[in-house]
DRENPA-3360 file (N, C-alpha, C; in nm, 2 decimals, always signed):
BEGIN
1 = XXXXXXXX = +0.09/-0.12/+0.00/+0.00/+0.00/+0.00/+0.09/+0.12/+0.00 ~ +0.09/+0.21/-0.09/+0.16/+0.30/-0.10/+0.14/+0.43/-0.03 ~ +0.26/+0.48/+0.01/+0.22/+0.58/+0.17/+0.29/+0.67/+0.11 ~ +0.19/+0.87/+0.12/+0.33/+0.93/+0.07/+0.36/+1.06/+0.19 ~ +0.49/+1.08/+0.16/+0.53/+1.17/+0.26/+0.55/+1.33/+0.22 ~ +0.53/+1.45/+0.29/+0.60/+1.59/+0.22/+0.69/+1.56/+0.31 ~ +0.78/+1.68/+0.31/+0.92/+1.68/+0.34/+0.90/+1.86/+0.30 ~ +0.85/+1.96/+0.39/+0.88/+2.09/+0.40/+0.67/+2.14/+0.36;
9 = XXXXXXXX = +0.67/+2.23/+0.41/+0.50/+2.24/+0.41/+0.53/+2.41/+0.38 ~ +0.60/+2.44/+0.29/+0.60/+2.59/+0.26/+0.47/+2.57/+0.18 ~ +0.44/+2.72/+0.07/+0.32/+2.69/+0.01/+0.32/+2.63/-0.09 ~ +0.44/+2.56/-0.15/+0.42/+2.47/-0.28/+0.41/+2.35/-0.20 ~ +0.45/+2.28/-0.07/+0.43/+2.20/+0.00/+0.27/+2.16/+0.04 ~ +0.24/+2.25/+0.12/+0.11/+2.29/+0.13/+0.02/+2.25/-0.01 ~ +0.06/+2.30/-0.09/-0.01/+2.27/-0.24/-0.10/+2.21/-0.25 ~ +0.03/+2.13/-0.26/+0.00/+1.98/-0.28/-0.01/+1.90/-0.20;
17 = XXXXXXXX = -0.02/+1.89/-0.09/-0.10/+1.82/+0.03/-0.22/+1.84/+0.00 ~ -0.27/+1.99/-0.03/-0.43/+2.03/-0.03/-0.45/+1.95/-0.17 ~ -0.42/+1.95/-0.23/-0.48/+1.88/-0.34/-0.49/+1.76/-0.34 ~ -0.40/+1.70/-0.30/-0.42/+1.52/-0.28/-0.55/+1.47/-0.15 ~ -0.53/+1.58/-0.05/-0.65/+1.54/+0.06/-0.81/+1.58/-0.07 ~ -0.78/+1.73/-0.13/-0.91/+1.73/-0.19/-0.98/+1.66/-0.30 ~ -0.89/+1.57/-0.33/-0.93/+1.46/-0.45/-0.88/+1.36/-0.41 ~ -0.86/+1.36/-0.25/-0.90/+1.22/-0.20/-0.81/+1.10/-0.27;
25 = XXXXXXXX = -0.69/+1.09/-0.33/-0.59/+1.07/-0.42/-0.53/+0.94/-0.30 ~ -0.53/+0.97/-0.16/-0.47/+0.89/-0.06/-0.53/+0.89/+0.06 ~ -0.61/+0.83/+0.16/-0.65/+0.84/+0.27/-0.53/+0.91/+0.36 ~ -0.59/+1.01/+0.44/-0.55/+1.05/+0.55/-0.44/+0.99/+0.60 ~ -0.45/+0.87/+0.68/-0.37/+0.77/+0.75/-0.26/+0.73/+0.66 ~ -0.23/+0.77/+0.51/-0.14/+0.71/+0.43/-0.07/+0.84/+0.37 ~ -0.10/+1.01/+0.48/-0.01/+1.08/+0.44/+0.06/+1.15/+0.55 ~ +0.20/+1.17/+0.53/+0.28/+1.23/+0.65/+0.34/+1.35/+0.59;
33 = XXXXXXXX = +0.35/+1.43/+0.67/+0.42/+1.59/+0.66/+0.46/+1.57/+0.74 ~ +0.64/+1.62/+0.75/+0.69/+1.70/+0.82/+0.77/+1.87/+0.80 ~ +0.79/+1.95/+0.92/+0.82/+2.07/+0.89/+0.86/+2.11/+1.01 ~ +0.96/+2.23/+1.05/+1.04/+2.26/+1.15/+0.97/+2.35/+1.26 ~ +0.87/+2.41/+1.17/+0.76/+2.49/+1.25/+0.65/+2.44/+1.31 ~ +0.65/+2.42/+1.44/+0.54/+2.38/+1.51/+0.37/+2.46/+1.52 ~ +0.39/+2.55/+1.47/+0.29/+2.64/+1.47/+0.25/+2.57/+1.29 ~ +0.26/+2.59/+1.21/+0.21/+2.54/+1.08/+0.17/+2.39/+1.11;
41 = XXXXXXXX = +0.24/+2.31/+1.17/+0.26/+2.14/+1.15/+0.07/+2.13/+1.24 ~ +0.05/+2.25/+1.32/-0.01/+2.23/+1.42/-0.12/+2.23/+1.34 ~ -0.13/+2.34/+1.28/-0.24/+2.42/+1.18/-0.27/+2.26/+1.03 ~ -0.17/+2.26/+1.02/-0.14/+2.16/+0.87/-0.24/+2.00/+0.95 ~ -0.21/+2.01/+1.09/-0.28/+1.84/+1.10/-0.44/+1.89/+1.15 ~ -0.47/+2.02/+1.18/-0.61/+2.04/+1.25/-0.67/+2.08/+1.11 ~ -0.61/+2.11/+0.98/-0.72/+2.13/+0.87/-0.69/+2.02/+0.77 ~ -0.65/+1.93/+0.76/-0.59/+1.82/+0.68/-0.64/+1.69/+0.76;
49 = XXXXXXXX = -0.60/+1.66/+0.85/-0.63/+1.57/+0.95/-0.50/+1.44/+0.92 ~ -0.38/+1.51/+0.91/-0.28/+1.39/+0.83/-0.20/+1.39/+0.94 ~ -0.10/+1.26/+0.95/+0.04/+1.28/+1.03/+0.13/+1.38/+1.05 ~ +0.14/+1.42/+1.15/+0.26/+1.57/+1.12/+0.34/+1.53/+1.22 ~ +0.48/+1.58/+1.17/+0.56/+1.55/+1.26/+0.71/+1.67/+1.23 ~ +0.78/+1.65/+1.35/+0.92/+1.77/+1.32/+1.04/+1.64/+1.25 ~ +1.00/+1.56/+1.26/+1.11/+1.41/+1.21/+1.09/+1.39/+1.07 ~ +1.21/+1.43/+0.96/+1.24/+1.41/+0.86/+1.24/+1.28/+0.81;
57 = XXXXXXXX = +1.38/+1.22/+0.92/+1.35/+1.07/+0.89/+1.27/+0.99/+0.92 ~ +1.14/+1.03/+1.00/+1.01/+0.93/+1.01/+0.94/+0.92/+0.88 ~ +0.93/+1.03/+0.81/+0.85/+1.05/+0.70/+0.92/+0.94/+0.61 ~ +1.07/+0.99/+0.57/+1.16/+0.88/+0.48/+1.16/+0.77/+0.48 ~ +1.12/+0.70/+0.64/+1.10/+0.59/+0.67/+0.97/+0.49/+0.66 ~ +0.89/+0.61/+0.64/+0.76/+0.52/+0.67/+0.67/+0.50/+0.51 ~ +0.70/+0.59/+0.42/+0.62/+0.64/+0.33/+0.74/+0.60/+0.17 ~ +0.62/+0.55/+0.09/+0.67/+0.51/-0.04/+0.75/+0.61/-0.13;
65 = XXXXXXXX = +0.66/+0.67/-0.13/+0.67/+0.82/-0.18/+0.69/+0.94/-0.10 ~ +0.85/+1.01/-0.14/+0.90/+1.12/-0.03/+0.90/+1.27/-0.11 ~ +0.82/+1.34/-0.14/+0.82/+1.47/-0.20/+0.91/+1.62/-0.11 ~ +1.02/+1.58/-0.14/+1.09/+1.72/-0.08/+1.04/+1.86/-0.19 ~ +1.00/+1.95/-0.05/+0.93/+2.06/-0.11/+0.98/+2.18/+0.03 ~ +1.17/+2.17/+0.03/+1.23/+2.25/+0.06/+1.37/+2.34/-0.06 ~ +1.40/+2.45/+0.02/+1.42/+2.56/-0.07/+1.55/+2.45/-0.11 ~ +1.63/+2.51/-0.24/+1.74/+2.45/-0.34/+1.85/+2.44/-0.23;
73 = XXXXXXXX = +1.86/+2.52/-0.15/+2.03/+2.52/-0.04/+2.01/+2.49/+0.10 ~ +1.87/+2.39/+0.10/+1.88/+2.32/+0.19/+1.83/+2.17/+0.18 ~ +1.86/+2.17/+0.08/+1.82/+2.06/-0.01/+1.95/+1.91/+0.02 ~ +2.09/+1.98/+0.02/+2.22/+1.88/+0.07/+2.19/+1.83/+0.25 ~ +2.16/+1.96/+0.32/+2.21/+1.89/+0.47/+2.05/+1.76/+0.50 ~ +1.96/+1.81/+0.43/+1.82/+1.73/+0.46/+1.85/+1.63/+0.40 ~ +1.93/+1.56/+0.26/+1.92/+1.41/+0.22/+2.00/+1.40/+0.30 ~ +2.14/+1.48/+0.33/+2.23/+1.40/+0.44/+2.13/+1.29/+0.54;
81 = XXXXXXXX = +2.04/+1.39/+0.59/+2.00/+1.33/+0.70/+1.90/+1.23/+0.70 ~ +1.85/+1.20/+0.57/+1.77/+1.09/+0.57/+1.78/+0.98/+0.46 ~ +1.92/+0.99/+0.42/+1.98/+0.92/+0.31/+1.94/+0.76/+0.35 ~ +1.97/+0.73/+0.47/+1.94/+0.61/+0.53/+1.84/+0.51/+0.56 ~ +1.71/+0.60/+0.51/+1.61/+0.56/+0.49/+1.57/+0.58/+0.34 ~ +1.63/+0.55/+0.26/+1.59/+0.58/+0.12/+1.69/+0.45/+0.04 ~ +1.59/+0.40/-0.01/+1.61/+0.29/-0.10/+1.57/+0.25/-0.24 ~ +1.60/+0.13/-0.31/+1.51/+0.14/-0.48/+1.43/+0.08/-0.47;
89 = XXXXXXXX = +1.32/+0.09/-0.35/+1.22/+0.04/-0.34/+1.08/+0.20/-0.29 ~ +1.17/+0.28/-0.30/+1.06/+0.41/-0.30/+1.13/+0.54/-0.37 ~ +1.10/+0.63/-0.40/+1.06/+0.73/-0.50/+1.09/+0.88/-0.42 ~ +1.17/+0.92/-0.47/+1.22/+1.10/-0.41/+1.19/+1.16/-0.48 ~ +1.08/+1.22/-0.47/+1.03/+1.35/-0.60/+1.10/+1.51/-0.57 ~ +1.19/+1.55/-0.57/+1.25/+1.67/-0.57/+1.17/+1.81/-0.64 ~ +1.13/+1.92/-0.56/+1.06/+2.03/-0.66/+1.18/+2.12/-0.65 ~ +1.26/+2.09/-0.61/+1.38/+2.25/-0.60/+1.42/+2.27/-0.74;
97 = XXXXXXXX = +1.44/+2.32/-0.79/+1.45/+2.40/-0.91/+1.63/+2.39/-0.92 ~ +1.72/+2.35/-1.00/+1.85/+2.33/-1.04/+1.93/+2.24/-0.98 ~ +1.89/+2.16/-0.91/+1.93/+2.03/-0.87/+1.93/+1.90/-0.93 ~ +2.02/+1.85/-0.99/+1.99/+1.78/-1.06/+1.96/+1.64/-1.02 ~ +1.90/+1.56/-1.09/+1.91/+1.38/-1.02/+2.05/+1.29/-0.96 ~ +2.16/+1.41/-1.05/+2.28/+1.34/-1.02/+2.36/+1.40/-0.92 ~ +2.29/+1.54/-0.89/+2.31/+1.63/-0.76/+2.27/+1.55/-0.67 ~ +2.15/+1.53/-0.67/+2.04/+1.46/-0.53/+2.11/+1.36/-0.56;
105 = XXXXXXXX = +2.15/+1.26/-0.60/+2.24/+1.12/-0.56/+2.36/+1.14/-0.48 ~ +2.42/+1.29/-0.52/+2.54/+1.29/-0.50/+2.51/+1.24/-0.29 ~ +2.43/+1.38/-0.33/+2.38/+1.43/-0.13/+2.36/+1.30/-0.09 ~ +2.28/+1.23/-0.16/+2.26/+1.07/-0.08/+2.34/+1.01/-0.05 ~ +2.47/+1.00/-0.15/+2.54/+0.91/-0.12/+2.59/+0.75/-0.25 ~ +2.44/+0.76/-0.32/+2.42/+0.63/-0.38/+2.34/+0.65/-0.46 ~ +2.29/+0.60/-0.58/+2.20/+0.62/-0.69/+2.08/+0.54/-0.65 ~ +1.96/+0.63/-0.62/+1.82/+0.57/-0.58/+1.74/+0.64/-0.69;
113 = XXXXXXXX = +1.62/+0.57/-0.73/+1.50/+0.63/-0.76/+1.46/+0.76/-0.80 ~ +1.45/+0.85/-0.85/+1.44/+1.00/-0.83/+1.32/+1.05/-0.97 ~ +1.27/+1.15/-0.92/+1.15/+1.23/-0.94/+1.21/+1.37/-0.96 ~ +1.18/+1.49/-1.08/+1.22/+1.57/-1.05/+1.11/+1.67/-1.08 ~ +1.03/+1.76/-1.03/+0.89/+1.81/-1.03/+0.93/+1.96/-1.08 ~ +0.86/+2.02/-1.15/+0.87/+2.18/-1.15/+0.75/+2.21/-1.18 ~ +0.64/+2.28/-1.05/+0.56/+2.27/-1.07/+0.55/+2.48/-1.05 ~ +0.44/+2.51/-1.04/+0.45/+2.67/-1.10/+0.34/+2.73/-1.01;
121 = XXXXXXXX = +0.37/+2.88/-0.93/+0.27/+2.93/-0.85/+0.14/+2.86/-0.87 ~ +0.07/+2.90/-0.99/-0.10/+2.86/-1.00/-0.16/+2.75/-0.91 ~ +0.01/+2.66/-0.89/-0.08/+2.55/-0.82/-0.11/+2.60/-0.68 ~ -0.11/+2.73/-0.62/-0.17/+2.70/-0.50/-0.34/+2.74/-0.54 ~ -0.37/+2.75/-0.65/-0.50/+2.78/-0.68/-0.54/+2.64/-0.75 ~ -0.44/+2.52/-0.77/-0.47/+2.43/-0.87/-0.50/+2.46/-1.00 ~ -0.45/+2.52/-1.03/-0.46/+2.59/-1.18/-0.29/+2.57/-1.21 ~ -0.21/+2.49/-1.16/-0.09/+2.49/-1.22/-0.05/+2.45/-1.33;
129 = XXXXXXXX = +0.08/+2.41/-1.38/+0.13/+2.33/-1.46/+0.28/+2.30/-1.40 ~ +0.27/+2.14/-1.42/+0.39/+2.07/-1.35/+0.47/+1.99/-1.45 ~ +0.55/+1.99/-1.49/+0.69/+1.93/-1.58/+0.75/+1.83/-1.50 ~ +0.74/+1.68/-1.52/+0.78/+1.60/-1.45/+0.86/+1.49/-1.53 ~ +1.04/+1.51/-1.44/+1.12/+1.40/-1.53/+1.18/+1.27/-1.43 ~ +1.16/+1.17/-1.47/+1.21/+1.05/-1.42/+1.32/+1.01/-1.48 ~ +1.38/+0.93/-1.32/+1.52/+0.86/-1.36/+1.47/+0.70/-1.43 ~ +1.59/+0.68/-1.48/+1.54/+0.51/-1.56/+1.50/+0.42/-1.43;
137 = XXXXXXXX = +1.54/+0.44/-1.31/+1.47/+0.30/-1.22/+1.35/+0.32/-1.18 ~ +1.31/+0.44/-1.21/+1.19/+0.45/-1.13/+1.09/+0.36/-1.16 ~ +1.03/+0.31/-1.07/+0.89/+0.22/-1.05/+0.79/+0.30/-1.13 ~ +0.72/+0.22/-1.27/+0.67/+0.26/-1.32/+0.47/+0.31/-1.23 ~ +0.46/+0.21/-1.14/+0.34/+0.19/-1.06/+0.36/+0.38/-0.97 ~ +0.46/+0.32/-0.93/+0.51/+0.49/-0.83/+0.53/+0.58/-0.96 ~ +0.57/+0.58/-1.06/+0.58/+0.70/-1.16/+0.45/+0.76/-1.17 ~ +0.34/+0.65/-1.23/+0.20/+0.68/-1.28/+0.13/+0.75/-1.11;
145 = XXXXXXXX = +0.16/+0.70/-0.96/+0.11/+0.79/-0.87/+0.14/+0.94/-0.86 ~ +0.27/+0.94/-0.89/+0.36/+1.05/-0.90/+0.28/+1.20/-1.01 ~ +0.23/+1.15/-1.10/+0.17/+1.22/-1.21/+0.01/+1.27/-1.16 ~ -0.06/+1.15/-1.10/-0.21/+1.16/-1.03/-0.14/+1.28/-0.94 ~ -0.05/+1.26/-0.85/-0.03/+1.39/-0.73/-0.02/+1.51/-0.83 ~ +0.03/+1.55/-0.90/+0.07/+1.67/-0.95/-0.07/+1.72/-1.00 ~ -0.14/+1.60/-1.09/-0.23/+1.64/-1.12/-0.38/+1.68/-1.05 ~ -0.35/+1.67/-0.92/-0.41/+1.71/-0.85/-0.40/+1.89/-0.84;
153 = XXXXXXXX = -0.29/+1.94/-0.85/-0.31/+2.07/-0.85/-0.27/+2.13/-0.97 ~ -0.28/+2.08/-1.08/-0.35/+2.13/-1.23/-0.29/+2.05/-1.35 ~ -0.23/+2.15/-1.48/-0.20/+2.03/-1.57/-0.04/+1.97/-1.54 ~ -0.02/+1.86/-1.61/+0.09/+1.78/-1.54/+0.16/+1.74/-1.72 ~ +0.30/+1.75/-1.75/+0.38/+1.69/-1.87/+0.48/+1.62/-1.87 ~ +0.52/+1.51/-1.90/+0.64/+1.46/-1.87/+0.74/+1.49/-1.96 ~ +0.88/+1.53/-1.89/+0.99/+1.58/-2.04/+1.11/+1.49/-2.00 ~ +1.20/+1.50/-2.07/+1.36/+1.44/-2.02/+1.35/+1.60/-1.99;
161 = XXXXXXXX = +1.52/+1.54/-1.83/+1.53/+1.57/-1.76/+1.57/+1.73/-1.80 ~ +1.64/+1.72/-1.91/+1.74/+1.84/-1.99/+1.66/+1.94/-2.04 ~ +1.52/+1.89/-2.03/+1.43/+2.06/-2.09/+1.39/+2.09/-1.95 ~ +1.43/+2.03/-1.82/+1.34/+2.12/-1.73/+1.44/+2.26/-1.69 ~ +1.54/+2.27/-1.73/+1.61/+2.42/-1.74/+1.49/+2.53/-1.82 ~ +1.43/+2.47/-1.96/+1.36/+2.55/-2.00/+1.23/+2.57/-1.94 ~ +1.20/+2.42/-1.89/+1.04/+2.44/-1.88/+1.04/+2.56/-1.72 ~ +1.16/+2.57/-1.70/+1.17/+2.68/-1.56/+1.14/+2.76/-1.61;
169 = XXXXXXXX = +1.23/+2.84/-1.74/+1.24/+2.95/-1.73/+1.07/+3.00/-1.86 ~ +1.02/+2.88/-1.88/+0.90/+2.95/-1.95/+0.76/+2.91/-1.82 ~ +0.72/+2.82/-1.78/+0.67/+2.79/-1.69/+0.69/+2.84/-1.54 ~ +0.84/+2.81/-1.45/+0.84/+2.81/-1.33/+0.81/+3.00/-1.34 ~ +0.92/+3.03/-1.42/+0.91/+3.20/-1.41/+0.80/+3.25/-1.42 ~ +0.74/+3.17/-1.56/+0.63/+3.28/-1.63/+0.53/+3.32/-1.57 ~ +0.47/+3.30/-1.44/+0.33/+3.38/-1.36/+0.39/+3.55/-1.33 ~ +0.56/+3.53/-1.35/+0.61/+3.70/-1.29/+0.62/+3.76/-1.39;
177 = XXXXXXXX = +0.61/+3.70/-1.51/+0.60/+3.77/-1.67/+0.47/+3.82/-1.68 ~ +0.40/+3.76/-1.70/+0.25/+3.76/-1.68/+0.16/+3.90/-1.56 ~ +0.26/+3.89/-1.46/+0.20/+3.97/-1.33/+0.26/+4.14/-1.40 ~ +0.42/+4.10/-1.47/+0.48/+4.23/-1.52/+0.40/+4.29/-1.61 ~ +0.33/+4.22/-1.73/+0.26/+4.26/-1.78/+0.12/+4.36/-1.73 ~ +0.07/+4.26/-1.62/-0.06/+4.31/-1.61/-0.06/+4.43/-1.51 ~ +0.08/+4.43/-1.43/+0.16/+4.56/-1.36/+0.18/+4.68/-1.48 ~ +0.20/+4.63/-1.56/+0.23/+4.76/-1.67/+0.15/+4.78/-1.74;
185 = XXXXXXXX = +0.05/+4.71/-1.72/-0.13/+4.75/-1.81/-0.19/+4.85/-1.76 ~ -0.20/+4.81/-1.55/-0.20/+4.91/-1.51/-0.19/+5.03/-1.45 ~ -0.01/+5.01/-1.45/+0.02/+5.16/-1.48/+0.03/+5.25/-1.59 ~ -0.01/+5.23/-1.71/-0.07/+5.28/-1.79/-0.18/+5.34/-1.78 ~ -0.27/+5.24/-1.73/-0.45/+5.25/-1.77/-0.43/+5.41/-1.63 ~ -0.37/+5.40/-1.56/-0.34/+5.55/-1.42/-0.28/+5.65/-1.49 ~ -0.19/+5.67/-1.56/-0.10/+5.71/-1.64/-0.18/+5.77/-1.73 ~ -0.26/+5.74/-1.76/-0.38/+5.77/-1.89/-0.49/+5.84/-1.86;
193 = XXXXXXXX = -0.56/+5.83/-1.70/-0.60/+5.90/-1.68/-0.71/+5.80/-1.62 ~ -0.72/+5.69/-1.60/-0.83/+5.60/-1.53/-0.80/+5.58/-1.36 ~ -0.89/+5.55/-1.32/-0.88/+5.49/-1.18/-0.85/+5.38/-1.15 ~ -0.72/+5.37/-1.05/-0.65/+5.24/-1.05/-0.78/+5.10/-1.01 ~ -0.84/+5.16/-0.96/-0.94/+5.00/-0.95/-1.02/+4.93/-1.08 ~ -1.04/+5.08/-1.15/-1.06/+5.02/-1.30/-0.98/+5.00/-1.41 ~ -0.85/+5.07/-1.39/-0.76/+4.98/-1.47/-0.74/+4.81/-1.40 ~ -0.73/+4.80/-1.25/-0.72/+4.72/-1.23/-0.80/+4.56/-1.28;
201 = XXXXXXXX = -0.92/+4.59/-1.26/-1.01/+4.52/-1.30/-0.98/+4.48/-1.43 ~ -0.99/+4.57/-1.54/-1.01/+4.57/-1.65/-0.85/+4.49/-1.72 ~ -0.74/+4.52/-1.70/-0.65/+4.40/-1.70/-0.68/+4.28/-1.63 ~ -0.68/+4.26/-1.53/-0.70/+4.13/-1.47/-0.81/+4.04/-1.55 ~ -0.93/+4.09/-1.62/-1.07/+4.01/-1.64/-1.04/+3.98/-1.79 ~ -0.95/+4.08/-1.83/-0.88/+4.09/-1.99/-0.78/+3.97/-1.97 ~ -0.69/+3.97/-1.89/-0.61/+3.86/-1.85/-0.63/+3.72/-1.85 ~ -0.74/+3.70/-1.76/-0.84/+3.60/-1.76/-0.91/+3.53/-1.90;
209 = XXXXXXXX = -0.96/+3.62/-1.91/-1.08/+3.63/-2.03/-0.96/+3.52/-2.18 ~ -0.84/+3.61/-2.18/-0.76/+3.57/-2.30/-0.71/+3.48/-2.27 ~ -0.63/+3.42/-2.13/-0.62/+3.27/-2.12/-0.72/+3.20/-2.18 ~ -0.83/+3.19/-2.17/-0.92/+3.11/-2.11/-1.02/+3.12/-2.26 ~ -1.00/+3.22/-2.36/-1.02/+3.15/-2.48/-0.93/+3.10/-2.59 ~ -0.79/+3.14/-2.50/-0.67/+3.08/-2.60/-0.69/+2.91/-2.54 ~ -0.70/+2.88/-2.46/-0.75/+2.74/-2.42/-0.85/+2.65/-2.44 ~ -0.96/+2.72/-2.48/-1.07/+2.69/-2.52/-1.09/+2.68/-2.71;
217 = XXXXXXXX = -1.01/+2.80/-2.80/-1.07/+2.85/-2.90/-0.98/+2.73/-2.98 ~ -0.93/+2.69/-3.00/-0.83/+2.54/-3.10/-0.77/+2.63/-3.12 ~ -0.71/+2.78/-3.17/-0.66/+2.82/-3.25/-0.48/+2.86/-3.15 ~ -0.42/+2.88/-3.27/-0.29/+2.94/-3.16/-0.29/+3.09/-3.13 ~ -0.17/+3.13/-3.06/-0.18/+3.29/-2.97/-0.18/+3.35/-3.14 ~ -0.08/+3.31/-3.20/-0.02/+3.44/-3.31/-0.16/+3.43/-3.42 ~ -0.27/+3.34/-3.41/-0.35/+3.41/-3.50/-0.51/+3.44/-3.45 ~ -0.49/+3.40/-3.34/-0.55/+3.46/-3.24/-0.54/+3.64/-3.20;
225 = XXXXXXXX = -0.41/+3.64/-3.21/-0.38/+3.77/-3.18/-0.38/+3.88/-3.35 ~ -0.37/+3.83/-3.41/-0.42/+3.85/-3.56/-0.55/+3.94/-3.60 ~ -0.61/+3.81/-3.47/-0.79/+3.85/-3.54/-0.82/+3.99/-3.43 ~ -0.70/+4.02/-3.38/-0.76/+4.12/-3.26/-0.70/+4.27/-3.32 ~ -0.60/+4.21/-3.41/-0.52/+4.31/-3.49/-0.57/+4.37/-3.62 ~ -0.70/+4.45/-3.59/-0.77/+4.52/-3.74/-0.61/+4.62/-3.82 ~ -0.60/+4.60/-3.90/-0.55/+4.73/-3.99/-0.56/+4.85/-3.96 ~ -0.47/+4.90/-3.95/-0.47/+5.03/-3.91/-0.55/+5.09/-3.80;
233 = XXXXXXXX = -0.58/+5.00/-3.70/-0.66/+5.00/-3.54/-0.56/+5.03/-3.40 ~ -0.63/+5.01/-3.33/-0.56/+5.09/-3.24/-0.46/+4.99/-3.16 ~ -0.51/+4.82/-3.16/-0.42/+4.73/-3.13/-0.25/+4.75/-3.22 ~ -0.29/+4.75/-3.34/-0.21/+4.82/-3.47/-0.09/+4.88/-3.42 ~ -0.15/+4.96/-3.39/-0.08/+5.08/-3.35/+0.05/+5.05/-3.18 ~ -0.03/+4.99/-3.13/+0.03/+4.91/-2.99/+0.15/+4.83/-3.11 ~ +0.09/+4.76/-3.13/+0.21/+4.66/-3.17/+0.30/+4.69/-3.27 ~ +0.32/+4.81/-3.31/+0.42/+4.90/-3.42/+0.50/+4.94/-3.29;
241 = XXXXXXXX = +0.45/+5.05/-3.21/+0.56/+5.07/-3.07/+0.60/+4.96/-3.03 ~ +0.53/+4.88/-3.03/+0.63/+4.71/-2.97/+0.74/+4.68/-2.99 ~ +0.70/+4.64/-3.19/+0.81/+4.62/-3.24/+0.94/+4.73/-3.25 ~ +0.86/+4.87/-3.26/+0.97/+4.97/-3.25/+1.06/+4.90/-3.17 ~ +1.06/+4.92/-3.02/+1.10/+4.91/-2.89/+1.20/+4.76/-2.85 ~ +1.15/+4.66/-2.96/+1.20/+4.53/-2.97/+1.12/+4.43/-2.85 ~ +1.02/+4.50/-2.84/+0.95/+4.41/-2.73/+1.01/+4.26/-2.74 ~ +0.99/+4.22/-2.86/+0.93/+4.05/-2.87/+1.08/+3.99/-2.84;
249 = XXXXXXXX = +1.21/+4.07/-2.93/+1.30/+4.03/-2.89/+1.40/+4.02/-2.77 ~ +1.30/+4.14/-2.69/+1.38/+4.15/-2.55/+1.29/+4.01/-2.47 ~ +1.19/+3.99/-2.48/+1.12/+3.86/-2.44/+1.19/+3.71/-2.46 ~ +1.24/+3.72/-2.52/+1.28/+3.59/-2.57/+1.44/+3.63/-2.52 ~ +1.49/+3.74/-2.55/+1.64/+3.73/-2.46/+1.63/+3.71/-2.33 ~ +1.47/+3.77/-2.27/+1.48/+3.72/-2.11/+1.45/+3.60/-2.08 ~ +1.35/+3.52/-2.13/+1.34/+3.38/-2.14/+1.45/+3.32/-2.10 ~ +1.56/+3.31/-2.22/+1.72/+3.30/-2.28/+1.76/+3.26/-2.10;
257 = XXXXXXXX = +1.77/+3.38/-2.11/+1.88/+3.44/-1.99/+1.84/+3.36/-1.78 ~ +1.68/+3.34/-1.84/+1.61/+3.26/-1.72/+1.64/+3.07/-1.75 ~ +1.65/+3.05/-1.86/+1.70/+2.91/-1.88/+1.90/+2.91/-1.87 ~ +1.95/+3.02/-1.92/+2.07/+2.98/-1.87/+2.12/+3.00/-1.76 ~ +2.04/+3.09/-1.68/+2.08/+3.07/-1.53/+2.04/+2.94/-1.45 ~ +1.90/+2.91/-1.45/+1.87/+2.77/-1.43/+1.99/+2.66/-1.46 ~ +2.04/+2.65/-1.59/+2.16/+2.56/-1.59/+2.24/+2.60/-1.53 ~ +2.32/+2.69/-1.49/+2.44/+2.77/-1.42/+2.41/+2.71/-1.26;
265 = XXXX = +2.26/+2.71/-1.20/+2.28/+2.65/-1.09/+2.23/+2.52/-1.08 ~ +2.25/+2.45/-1.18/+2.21/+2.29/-1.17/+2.38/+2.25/-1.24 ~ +2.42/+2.34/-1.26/+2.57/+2.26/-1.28/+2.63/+2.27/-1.48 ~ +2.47/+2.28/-1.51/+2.49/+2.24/-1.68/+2.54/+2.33/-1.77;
% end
């Protein structure tokens, strides 16, 4: 019977605990958190109703499945410490961002099982997207649970391991791309002479509104954004200063620049 563990309850931890209790993915009694804060752990077992504990290595020890969902540079002294309870008979799903599988072995000690998750703010709304790469031993039974958890708090992709530098820097980053934008919609829409709560609104519902038929309409962004682009219109007009300015290419240099730092701190 397969038992799984978190290993850190910040809010991407948190997450995904809430999602797996709200879709019921694992009975109560077959999930353990631990975390250093007694005030959270306290909070985490009175609205969850799960095992909480301050013991790293009980979690490691008892549960099939171990989801570390602590920060990247504390990622070495924590497998130190529970290396000893990890074997190729359960599954280390890693969310830290530039650590690699052969990083996390290193900290262990020994070549086990490994999971490597990059899942993206939305999921504390379940509205995420999670990029998930596996090593060759992994247990294919524990891989296919491993995919159900994520997809608990929204969509879920499997890649080799060598695009999750990219899927960081278009996914993990992209909600602060996104937020920059709709930060600079509305200081404009102030700028111009509207009331911050109505520019506000009116980016955000425009924000929404255009995910959510680029998702729905079959069609892609660039001819989507086409049909919004009359001739000589006032979108028109937006997107000539764009290109002036090099919008599109400074986009894609910052992208660039978010995937090769990702490799820089995963070693690559």
């Amino acid at each position: 019977m397969k038992k799984i563990g978190i290993i850190g309850c910040g809010n991407m931890g948190e997450a995904i605990l809430k999602g797996i209790v709200s879709e019921k993915l694992f009975s109560h009694k077959r999930i353990s958190v631990s975390d250093a804060d007694s005030t959270k752990l306290d909070r985490i077992k009175k609205v969850y109703n799960v095992n909480a504990t301050f013991n790293n290595s009980l979690v490691a020890k008892t549960c099939n499945i171990i989801i570390i969902a602590v920060k990247p540079q504390d990622m070495g002294e924590l497998l130190a410490g529970i290396s000893e309870y990890l074997n190729d008979k359960k599954l280390l799903v890693s969310i830290a961002a530039g650590i690699t599988t052969k990083k996390i072995n290193e900290f262990i000690g020994r070549d086990i099982p490994v999971a490597r998750a990059m899942p993206n703010m939305p999921a504390l709304i379940n509205m995420g997207f999670s990029a998930l790469s596996f090593s060759k031993s992994v247990d294919k039974g524990l891989a296919k649970s491993v995919v159900s958890i994520f997809g608990c708090i929204g969509d879920v992709v499997e890649v080799d391991e060598k695009d999750l530098d990219t899927i960081t820097a278009i996914s993990g980053s992209g909600p602060a791309y996104f937020f920059y934008l709709i930060e600079m919609l509305i200081k404009s829409g102030v700028k111009l002479g509207l009331k911050k709560e109505v520019a506000e609104r009116a980016a955000i519902k425009t924000a929404l509104g255009s995910a959510e038929l680029l998702s729905k309409f079959g069609e892609d962004a660039g001819r989507l954004r086409k049909k919004v682009t009359s001739e000589g219109g006032t979108t028109e007009a937006a997107f000539k200063a764009f290109k002036k300015s090099k919008l599109g290419p400074a986009i894609q240099k910052g992208i660039k620049a978010a995937r090769d730092r990702s490799k820089e701190l995963s070693g690559g």
